[in-house]
CHARMM internal coordinates of N, CA and C (Angstrom, degrees):
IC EDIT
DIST 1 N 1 CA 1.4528
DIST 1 CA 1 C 1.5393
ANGL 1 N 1 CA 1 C 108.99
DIST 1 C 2 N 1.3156
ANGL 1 CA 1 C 2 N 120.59
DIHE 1 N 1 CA 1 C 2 N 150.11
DIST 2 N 2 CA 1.5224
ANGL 1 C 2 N 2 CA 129.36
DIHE 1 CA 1 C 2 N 2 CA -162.66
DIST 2 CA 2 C 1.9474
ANGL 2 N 2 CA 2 C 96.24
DIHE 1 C 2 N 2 CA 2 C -132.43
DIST 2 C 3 N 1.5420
ANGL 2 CA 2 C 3 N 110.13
DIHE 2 N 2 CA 2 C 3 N 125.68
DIST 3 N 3 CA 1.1457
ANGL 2 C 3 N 3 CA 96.51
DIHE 2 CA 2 C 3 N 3 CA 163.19
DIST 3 CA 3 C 1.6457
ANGL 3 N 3 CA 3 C 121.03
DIHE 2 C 3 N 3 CA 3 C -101.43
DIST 3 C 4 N 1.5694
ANGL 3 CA 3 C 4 N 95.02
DIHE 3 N 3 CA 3 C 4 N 150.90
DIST 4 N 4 CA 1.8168
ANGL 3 C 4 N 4 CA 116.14
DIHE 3 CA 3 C 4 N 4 CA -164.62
DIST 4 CA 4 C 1.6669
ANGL 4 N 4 CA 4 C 104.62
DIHE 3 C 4 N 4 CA 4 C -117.76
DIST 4 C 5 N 0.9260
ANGL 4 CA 4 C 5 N 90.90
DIHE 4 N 4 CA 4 C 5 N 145.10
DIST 5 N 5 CA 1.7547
ANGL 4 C 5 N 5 CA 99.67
DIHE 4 CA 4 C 5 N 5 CA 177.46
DIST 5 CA 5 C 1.2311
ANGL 5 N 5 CA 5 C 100.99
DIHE 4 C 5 N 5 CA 5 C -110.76
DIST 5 C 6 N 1.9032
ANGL 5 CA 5 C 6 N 123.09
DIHE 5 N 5 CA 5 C 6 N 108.70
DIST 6 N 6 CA 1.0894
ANGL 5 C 6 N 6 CA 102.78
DIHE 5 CA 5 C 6 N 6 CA -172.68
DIST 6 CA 6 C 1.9946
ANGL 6 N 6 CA 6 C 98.65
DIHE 5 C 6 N 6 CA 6 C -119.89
DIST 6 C 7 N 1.2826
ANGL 6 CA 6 C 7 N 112.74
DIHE 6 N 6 CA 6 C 7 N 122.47
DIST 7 N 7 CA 1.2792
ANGL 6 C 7 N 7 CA 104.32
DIHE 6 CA 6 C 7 N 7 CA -163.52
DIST 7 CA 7 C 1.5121
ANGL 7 N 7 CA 7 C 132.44
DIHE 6 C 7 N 7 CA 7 C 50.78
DIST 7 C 8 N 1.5482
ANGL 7 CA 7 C 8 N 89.12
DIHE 7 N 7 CA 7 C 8 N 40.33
DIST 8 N 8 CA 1.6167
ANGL 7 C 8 N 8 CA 116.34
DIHE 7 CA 7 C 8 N 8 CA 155.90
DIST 8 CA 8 C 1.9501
ANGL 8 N 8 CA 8 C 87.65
DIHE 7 C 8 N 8 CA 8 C 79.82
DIST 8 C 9 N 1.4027
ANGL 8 CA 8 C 9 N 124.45
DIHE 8 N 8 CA 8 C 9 N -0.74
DIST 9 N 9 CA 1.6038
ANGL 8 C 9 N 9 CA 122.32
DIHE 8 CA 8 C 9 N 9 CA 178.29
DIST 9 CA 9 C 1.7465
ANGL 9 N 9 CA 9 C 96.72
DIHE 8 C 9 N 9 CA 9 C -101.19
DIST 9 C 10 N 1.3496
ANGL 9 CA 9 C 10 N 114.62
DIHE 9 N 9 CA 9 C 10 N 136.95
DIST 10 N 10 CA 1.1477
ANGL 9 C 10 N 10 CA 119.54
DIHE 9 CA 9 C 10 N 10 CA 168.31
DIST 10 CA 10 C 1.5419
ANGL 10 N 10 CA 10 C 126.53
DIHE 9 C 10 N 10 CA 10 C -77.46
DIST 10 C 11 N 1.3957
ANGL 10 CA 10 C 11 N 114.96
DIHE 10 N 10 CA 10 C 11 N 163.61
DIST 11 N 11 CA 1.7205
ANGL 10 C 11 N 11 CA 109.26
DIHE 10 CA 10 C 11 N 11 CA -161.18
DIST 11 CA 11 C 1.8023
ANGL 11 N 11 CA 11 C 100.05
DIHE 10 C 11 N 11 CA 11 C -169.46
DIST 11 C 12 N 0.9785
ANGL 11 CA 11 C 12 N 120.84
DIHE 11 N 11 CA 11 C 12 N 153.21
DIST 12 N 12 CA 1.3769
ANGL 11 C 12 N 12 CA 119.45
DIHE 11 CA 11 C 12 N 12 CA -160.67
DIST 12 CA 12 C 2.1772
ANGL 12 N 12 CA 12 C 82.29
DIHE 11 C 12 N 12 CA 12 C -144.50
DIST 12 C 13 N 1.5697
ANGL 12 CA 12 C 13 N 91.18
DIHE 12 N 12 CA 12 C 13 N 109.14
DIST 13 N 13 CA 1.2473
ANGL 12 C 13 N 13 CA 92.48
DIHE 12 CA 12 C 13 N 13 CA 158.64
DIST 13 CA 13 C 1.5395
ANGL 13 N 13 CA 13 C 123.55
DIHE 12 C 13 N 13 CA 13 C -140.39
DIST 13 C 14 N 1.3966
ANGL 13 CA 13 C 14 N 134.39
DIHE 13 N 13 CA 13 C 14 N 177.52
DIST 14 N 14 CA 1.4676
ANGL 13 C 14 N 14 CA 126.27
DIHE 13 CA 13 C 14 N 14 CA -162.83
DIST 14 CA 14 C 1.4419
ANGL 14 N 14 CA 14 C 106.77
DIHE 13 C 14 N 14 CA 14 C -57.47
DIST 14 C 15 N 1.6178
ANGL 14 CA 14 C 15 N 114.98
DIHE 14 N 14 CA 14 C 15 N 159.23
DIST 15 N 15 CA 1.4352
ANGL 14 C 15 N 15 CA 117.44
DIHE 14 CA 14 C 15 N 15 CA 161.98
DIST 15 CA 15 C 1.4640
ANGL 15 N 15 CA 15 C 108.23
DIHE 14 C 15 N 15 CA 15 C -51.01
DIST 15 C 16 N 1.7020
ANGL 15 CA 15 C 16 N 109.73
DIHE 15 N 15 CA 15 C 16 N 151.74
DIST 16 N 16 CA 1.1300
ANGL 15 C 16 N 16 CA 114.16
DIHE 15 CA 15 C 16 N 16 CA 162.74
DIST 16 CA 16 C 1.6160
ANGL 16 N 16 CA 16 C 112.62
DIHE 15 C 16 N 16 CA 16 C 60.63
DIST 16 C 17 N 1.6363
ANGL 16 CA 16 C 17 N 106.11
DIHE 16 N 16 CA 16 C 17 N 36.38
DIST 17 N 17 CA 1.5820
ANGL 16 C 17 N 17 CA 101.71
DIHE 16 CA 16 C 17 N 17 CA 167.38
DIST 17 CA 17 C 1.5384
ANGL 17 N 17 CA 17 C 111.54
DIHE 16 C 17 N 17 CA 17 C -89.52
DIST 17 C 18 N 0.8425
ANGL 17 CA 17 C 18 N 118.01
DIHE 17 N 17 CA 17 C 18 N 159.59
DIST 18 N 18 CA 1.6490
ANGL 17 C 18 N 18 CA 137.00
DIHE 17 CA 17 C 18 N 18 CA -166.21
DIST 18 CA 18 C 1.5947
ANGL 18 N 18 CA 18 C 97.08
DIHE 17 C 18 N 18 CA 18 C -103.33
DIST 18 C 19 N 1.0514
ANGL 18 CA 18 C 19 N 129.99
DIHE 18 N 18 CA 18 C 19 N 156.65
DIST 19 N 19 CA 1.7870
ANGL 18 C 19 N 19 CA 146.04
DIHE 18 CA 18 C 19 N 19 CA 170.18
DIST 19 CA 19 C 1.6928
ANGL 19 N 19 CA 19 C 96.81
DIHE 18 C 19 N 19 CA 19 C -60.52
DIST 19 C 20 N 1.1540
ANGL 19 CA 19 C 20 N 116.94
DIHE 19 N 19 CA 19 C 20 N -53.20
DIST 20 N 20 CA 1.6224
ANGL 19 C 20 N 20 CA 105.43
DIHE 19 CA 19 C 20 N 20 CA 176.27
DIST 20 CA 20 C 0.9201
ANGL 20 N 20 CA 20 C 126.03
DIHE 19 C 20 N 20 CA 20 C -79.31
DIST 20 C 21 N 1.3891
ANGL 20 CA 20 C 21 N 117.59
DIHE 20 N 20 CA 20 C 21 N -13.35
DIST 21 N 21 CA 1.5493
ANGL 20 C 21 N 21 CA 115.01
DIHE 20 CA 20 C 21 N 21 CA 149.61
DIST 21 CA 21 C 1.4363
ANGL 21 N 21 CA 21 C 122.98
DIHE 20 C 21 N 21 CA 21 C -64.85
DIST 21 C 22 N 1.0401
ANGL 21 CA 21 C 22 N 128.55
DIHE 21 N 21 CA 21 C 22 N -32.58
DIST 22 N 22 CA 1.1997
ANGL 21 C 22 N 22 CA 133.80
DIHE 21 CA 21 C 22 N 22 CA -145.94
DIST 22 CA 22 C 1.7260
ANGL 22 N 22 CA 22 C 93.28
DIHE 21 C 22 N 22 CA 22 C -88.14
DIST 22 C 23 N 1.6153
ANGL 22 CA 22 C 23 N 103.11
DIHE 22 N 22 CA 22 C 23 N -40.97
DIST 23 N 23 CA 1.5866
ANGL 22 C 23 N 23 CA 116.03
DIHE 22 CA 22 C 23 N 23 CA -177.59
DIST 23 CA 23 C 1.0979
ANGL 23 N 23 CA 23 C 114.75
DIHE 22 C 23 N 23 CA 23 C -53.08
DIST 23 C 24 N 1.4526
ANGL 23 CA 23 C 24 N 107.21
DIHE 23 N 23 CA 23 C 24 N -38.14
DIST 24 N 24 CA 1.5681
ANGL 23 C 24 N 24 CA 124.86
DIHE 23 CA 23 C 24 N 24 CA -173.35
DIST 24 CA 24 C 1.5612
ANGL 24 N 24 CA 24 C 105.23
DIHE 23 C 24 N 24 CA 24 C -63.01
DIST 24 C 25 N 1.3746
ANGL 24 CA 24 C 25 N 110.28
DIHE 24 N 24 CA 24 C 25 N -38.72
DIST 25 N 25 CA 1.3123
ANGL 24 C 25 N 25 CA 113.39
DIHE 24 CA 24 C 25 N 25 CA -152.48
DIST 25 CA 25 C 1.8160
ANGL 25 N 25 CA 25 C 105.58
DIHE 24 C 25 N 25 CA 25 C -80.14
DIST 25 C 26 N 1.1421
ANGL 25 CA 25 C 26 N 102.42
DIHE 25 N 25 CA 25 C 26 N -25.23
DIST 26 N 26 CA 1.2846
ANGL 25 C 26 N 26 CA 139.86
DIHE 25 CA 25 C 26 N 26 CA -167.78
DIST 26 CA 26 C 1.5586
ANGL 26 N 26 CA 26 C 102.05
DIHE 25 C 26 N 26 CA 26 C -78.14
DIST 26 C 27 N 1.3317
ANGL 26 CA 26 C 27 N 98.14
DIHE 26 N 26 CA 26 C 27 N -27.53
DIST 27 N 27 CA 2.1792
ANGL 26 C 27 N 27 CA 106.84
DIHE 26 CA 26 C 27 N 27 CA -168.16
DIST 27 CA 27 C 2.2813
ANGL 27 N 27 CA 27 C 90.80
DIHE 26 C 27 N 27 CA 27 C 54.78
DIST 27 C 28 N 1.1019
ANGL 27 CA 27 C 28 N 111.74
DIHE 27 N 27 CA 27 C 28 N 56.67
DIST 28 N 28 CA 1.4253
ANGL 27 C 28 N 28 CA 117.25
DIHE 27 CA 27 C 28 N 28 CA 171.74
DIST 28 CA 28 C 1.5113
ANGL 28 N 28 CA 28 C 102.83
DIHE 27 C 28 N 28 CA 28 C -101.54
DIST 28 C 29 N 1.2226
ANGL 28 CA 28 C 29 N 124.74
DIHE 28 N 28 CA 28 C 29 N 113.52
DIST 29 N 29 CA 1.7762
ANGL 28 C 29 N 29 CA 118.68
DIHE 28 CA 28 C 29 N 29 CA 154.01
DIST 29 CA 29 C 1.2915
ANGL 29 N 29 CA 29 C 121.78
DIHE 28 C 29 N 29 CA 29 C -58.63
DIST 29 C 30 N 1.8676
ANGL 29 CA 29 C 30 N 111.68
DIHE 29 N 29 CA 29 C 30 N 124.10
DIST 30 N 30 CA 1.5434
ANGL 29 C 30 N 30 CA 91.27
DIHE 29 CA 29 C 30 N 30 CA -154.80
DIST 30 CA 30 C 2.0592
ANGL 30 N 30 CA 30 C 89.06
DIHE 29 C 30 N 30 CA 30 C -91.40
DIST 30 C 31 N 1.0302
ANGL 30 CA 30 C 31 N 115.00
DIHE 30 N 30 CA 30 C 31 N 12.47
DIST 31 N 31 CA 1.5921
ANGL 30 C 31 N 31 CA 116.74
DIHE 30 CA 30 C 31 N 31 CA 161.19
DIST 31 CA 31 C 1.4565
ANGL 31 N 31 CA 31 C 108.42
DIHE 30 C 31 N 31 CA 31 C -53.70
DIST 31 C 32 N 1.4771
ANGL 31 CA 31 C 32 N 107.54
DIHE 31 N 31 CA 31 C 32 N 127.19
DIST 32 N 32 CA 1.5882
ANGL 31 C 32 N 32 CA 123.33
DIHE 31 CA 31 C 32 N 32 CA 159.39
DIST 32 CA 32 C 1.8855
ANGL 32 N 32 CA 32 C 107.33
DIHE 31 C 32 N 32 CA 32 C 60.84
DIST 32 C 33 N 1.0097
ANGL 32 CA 32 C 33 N 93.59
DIHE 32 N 32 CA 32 C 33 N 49.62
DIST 33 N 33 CA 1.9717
ANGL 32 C 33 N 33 CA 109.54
DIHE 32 CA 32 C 33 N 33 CA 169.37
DIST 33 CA 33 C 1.2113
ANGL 33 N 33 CA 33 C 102.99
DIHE 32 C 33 N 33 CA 33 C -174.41
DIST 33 C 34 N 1.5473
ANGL 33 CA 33 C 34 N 111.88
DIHE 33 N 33 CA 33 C 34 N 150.60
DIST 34 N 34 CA 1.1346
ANGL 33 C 34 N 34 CA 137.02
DIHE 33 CA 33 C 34 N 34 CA -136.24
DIST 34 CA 34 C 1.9521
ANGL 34 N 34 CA 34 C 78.50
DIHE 33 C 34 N 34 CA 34 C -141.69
DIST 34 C 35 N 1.6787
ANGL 34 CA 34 C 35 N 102.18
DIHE 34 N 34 CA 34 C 35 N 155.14
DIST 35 N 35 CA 1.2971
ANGL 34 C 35 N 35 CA 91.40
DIHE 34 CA 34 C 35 N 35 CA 178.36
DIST 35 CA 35 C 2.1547
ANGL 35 N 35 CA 35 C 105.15
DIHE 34 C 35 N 35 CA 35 C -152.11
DIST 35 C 36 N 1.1799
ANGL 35 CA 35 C 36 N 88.48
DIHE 35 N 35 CA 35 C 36 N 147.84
DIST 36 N 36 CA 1.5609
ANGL 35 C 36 N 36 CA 83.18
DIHE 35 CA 35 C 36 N 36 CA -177.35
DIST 36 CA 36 C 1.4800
ANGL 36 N 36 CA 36 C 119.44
DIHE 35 C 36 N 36 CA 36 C -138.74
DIST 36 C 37 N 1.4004
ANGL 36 CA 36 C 37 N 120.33
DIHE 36 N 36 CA 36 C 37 N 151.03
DIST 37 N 37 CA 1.6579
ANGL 36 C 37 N 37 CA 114.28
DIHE 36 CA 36 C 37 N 37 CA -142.99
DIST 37 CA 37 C 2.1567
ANGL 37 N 37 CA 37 C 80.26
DIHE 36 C 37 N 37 CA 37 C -135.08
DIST 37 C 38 N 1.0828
ANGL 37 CA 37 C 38 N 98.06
DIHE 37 N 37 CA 37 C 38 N 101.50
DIST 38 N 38 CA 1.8916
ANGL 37 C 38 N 38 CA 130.02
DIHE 37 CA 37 C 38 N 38 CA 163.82
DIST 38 CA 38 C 1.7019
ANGL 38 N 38 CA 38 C 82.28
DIHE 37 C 38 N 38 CA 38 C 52.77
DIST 38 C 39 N 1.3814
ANGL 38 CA 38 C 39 N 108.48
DIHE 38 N 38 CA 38 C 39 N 75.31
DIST 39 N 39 CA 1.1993
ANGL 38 C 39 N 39 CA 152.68
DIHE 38 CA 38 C 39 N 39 CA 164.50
DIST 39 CA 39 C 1.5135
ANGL 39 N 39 CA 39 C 107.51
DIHE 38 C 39 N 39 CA 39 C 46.32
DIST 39 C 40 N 1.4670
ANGL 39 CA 39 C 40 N 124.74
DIHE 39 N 39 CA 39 C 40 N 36.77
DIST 40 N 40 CA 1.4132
ANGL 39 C 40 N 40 CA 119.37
DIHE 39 CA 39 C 40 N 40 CA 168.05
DIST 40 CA 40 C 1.7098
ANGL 40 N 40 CA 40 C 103.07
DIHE 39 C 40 N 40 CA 40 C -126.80
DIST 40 C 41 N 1.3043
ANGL 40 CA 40 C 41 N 94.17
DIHE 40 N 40 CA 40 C 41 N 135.37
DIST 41 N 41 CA 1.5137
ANGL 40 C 41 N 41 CA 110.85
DIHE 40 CA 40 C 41 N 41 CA -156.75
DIST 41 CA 41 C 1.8783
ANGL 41 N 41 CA 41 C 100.10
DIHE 40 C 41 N 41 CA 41 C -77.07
DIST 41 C 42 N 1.4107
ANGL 41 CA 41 C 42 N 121.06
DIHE 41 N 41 CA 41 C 42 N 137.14
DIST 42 N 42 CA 1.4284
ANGL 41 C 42 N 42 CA 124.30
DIHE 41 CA 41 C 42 N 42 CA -157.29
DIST 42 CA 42 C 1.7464
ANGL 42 N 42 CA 42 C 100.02
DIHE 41 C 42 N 42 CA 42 C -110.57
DIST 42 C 43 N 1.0862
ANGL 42 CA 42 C 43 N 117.00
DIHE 42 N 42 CA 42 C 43 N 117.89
DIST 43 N 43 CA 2.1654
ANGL 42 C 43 N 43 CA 104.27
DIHE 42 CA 42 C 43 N 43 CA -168.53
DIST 43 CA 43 C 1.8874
ANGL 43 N 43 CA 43 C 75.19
DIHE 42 C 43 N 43 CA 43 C -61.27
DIST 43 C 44 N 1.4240
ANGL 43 CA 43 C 44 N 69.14
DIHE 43 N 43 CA 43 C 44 N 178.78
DIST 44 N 44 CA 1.6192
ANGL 43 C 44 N 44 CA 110.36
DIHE 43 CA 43 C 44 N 44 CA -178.71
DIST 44 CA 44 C 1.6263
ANGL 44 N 44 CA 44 C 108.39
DIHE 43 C 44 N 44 CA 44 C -63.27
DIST 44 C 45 N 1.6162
ANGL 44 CA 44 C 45 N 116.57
DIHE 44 N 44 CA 44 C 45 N -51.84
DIST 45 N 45 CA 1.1725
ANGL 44 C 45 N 45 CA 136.49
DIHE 44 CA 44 C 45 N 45 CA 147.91
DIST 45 CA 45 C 1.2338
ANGL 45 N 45 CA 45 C 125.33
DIHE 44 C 45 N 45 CA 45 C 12.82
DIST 45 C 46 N 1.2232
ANGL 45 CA 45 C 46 N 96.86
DIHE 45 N 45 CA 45 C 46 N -64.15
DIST 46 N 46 CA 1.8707
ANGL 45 C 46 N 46 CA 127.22
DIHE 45 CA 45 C 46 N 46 CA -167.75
DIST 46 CA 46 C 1.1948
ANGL 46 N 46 CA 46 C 133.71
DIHE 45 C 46 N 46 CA 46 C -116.60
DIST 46 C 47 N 1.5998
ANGL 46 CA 46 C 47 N 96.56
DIHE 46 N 46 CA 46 C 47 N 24.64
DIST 47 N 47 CA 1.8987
ANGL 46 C 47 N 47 CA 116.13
DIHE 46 CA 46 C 47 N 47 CA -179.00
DIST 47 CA 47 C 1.5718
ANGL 47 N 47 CA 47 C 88.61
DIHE 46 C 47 N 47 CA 47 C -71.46
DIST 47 C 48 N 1.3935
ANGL 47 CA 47 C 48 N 115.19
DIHE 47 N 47 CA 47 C 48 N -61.92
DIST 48 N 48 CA 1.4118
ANGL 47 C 48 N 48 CA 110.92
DIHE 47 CA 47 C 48 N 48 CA -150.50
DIST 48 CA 48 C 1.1849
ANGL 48 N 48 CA 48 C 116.22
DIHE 47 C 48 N 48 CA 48 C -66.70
DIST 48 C 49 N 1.4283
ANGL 48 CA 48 C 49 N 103.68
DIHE 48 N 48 CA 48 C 49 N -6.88
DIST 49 N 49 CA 2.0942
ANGL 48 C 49 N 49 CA 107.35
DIHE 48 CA 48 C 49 N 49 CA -173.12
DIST 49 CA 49 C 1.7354
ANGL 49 N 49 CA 49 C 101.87
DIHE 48 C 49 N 49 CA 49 C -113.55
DIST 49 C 50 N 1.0711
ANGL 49 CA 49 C 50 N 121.87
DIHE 49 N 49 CA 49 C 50 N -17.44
DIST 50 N 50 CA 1.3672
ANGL 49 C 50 N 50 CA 116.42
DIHE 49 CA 49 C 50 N 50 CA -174.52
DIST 50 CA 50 C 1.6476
ANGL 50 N 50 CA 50 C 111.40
DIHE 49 C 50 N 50 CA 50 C -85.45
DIST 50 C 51 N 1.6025
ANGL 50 CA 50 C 51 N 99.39
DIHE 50 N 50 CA 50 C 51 N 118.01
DIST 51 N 51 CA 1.4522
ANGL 50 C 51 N 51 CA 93.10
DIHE 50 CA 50 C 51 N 51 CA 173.53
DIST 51 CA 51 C 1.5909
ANGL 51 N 51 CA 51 C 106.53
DIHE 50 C 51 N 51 CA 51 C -104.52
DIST 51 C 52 N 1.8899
ANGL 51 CA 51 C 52 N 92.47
DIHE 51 N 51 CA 51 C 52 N 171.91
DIST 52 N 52 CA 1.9177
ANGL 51 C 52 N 52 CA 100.73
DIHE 51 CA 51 C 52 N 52 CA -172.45
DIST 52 CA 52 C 1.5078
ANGL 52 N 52 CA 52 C 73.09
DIHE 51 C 52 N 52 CA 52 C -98.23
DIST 52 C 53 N 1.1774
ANGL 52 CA 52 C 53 N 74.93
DIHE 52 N 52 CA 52 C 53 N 167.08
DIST 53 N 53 CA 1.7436
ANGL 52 C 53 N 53 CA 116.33
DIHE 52 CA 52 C 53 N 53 CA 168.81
DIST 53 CA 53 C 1.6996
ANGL 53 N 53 CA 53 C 121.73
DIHE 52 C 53 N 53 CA 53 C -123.86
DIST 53 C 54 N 1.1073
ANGL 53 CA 53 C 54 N 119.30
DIHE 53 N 53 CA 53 C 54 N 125.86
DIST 54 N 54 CA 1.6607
ANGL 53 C 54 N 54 CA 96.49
DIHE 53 CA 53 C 54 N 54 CA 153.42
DIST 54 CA 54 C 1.0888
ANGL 54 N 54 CA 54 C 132.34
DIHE 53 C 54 N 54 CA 54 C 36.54
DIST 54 C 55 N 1.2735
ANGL 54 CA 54 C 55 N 152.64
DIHE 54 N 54 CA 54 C 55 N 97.54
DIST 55 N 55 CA 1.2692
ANGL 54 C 55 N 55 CA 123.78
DIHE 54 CA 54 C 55 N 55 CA 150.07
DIST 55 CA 55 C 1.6529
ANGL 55 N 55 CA 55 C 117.12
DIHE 54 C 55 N 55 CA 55 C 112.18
DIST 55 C 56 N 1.8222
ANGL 55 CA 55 C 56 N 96.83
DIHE 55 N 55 CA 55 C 56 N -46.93
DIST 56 N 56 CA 1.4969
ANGL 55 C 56 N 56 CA 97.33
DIHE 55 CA 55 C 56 N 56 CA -168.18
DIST 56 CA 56 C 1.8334
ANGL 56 N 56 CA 56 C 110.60
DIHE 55 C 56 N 56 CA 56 C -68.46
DIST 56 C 57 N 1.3610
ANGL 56 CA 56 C 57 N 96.19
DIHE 56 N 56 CA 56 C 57 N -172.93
DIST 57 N 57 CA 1.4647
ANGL 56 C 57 N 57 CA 121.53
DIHE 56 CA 56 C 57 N 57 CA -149.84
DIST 57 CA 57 C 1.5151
ANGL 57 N 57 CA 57 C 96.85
DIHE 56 C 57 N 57 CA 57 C -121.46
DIST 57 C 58 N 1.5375
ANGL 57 CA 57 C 58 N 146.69
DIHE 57 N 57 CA 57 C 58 N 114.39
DIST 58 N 58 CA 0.8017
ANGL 57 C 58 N 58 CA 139.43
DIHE 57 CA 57 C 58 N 58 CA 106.98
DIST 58 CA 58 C 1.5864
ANGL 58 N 58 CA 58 C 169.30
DIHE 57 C 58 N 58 CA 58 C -62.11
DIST 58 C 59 N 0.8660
ANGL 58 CA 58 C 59 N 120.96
DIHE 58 N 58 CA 58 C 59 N 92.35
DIST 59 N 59 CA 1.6956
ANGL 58 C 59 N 59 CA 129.67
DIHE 58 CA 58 C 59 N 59 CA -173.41
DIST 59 CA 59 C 1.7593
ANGL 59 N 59 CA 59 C 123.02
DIHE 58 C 59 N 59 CA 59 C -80.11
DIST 59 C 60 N 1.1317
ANGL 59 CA 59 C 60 N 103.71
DIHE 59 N 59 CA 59 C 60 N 98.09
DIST 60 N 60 CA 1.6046
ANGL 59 C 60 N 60 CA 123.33
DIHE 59 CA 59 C 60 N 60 CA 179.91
DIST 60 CA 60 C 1.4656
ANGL 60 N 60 CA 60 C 115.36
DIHE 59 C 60 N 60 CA 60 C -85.81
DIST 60 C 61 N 1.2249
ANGL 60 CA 60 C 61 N 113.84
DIHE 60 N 60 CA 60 C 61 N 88.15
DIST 61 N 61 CA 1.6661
ANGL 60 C 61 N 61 CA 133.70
DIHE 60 CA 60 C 61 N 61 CA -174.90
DIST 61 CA 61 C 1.6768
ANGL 61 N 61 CA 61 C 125.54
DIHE 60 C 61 N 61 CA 61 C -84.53
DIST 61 C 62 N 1.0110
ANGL 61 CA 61 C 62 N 104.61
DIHE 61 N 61 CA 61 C 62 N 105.60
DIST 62 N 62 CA 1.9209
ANGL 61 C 62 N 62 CA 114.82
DIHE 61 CA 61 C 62 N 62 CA -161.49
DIST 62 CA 62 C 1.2146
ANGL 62 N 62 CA 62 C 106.87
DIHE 61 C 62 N 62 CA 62 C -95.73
DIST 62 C 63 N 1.0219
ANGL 62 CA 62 C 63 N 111.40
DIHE 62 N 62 CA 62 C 63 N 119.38
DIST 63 N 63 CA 1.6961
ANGL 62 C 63 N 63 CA 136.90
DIHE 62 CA 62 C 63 N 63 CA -173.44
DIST 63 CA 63 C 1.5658
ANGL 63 N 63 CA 63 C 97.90
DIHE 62 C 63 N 63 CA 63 C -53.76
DIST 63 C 64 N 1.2895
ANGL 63 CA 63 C 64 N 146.82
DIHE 63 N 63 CA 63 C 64 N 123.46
DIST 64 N 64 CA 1.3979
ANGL 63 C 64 N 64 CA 132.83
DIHE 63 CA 63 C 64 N 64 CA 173.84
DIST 64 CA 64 C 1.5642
ANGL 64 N 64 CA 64 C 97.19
DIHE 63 C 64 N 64 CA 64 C -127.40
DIST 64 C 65 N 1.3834
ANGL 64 CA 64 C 65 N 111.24
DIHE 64 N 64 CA 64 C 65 N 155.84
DIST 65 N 65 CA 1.4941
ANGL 64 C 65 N 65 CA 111.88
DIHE 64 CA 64 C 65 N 65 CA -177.23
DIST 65 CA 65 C 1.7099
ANGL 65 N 65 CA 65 C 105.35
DIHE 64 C 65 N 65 CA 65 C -119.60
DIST 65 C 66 N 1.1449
ANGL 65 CA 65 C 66 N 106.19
DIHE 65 N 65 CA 65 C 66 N 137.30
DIST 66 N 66 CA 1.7571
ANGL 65 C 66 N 66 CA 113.43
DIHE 65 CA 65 C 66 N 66 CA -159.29
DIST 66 CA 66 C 1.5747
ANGL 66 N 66 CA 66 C 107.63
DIHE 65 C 66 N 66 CA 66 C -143.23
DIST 66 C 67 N 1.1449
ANGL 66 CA 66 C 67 N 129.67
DIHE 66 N 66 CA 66 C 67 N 130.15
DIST 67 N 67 CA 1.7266
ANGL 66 C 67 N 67 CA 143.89
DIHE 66 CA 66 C 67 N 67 CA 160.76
DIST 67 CA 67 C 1.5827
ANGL 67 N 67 CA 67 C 107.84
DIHE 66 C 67 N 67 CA 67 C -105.86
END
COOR INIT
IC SEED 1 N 1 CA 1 C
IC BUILD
């Protein structure tokens, strides 16, 4: 198990989890958020191939609509 900072809350998930795993794990809709791993933002692209490591920091950013 690897610990993740996910929105500054800590979380302990398997080696070699992926961002869509992690969403999953999370029950997160990965609709309308944007997400970034020790503050560089990851496209959408590259959820399924990017693994955490150790340590890092995730930030899960929710699209909100405002006038």
């Amino acid at each position: 198990m690897i610990n993740i900072k996910v929105n500054n809350q800590n979380h302990k998930f398997k080696v070699n989890s992926t961002l869509d795993q992690v969403l999953e794990m999370l029950d997160i809709s990965p609709q309308g958020i944007a997400l970034a791993v020790n503050q560089d933002i990851i496209t959408k692209l590259l959820w399924s191939t990017h693994t955490l490591t150790e340590g890092d920091s995730v930030l899960i950013i929710t699209a909100t609509q405002g006038g």
